[in-house]
C-alpha positions, -999 to 999 in steps of 0.1 A, spaced: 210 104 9 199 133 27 181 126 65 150 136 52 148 113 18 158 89 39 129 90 65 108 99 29 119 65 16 118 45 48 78 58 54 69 51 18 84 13 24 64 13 59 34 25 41 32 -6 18 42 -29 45 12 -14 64 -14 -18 32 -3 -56 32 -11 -67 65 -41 -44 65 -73 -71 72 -89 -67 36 -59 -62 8 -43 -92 39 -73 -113 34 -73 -112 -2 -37 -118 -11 -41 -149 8 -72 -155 -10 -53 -150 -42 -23 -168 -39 -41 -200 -27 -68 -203 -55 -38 -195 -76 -18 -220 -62 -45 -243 -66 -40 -246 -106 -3 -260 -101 7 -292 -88 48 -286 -84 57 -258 -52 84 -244 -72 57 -236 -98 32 -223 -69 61 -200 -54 67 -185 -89 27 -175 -95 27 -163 -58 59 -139 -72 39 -129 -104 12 -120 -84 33 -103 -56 48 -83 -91 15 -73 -107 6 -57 -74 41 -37 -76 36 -27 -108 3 -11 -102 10 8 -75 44 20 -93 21 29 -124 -3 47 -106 17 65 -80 45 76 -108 17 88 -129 -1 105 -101 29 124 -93 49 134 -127 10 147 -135 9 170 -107 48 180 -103 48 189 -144 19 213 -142 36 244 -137 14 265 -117 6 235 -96 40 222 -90 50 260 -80 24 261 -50 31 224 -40 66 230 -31 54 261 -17 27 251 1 28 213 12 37 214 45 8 233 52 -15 208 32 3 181 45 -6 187 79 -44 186 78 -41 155 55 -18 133 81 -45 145 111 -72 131 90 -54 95 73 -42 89 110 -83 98 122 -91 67 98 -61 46 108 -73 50 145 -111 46 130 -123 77 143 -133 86 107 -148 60 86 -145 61 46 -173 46 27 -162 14 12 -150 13 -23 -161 -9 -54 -139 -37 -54 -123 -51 -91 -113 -87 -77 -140 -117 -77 -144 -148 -86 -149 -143 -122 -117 -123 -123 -99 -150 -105 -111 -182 -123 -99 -158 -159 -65 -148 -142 -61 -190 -134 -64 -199 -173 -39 -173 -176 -9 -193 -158 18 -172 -145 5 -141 -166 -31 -141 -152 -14 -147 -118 3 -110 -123 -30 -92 -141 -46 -104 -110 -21 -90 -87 -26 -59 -107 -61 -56 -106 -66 -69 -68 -38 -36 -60 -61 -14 -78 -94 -25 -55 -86 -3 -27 -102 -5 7 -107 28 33 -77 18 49 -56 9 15 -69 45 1 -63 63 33 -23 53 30 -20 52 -4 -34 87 -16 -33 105 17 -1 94 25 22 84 -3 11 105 -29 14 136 -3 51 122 12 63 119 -25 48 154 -41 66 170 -11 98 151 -16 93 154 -55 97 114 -61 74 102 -86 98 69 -91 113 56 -58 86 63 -32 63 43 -53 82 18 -60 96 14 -22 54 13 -13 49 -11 -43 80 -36 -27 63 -31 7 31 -42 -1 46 -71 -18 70 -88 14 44 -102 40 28 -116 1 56 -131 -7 57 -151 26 26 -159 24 26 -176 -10 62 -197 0 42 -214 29 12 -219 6 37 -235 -17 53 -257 9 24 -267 26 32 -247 57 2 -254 83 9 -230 102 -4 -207 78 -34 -197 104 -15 -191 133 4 -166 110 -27 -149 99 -37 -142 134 -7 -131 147 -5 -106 116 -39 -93 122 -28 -88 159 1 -68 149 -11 -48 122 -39 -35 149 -7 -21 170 11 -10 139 -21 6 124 -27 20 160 8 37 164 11 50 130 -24 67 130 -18 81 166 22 98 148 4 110 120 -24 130 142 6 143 161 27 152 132 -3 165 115 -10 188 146 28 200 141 24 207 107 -5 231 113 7 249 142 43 253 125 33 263 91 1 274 88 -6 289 125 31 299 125 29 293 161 60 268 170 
């Protein structure tokens, strides 16, 4: 593996870890798990929805980002100015997903899929409902959720020309800080809050850092290829 798939595949895993601990998809992956949690009495069984869930969610963005990518790497034309031309659109892109990470740029908020009717039909489900509602709950993106997942993924893996592995590296990252989350629920951690606030601490830092690398590496991108200037 090549330096540059390699920091391709680390940034795609980053990316999802980053969506997870973001405050809404955070906030309702917790929601999730516990009112799944709720419809099972044993923690084994509890862990195993929580994983089902965690699943669904990778599945989704897998499906999605594979199929966003094979559609625009097998159009010809398309695929020929891509690899032609992406360092020069990736550039502008990265200085405006790291604007909204640093929330100078606000997106407008975007109909969400999840609610309490989908979650009570997902809990008669059993373990299956548990993943459909991981897969529709991925699918209800927020700004921030958006702002990585189609500014920054589906850019990072056109360039690299991985319509598998980047997604599915996003898709595993999304699903680890879940997958925590839904053991301690099973256990009875109570701890549980502290966690959540220390999270949401460190995914303003992380959120904070990435944005301000993206600007930067955005501003590189424009001045190298498209002002030819560095």
């Amino acid at each position: 593996m090549t330096d540059a798939v390699f920091l391709g595949a680390a940034s795609a895993f980053w990316l999802g870890i980053l969506t997870s601990i973001s405050p809404c998809p955070l906030a309702t992956n917790i929601a999730a798990v516990s009112f799944i949690g709720k419809q099972f009495t044993s923690p084994p069984r509890v862990a195993l929805s929580g994983l089902f869930y965690v699943l669904g969610r990778m599945l989704a963005y897998l499906g999605l980002g594979s199929a966003l990518v094979a559609g625009l790497l097998s159009a010809p034309q398309l695929s020929v100015f891509l690899q032609k031309s992406m360092n020069k659109v990736l550039g502008p892109i990265l200085i405006l997903v790291g604007m909204v990470l640093l929330e100078l740029l606000r997106l407008p908020s975007l109909p969400g899929m999840g609610g309490t009717k989908m979650q009570e039909r997902a809990a008669k489900g059993g373990m299956w409902g548990a993943g459909f509602l991981g897969i529709v709950f991925a699918l209800s993106f927020c700004p921030v959720s958006a702002a990585l997942f189609f500014g920054s993924l589906i850019p990072l893996s056109v360039k690299d020309g991985s319509s598998v592995v980047y997604p599915l590296l996003f898709g595993v990252g999304t699903g680890l800080p879940v997958i925590v989350f839904a053991m301690m629920i099973a256990f009875g951690a109570k701890s549980i809050g502290v966690l959540f606030q220390k999270l949401t601490r460190a995914e303003l830092w992380a959120r904070r850092i990435t944005g301000a690398i993206f600007v930067a590496v955005g501003i590189h991108f424009v001045l190298v290829y498209i002002f030819e200037v560095l």
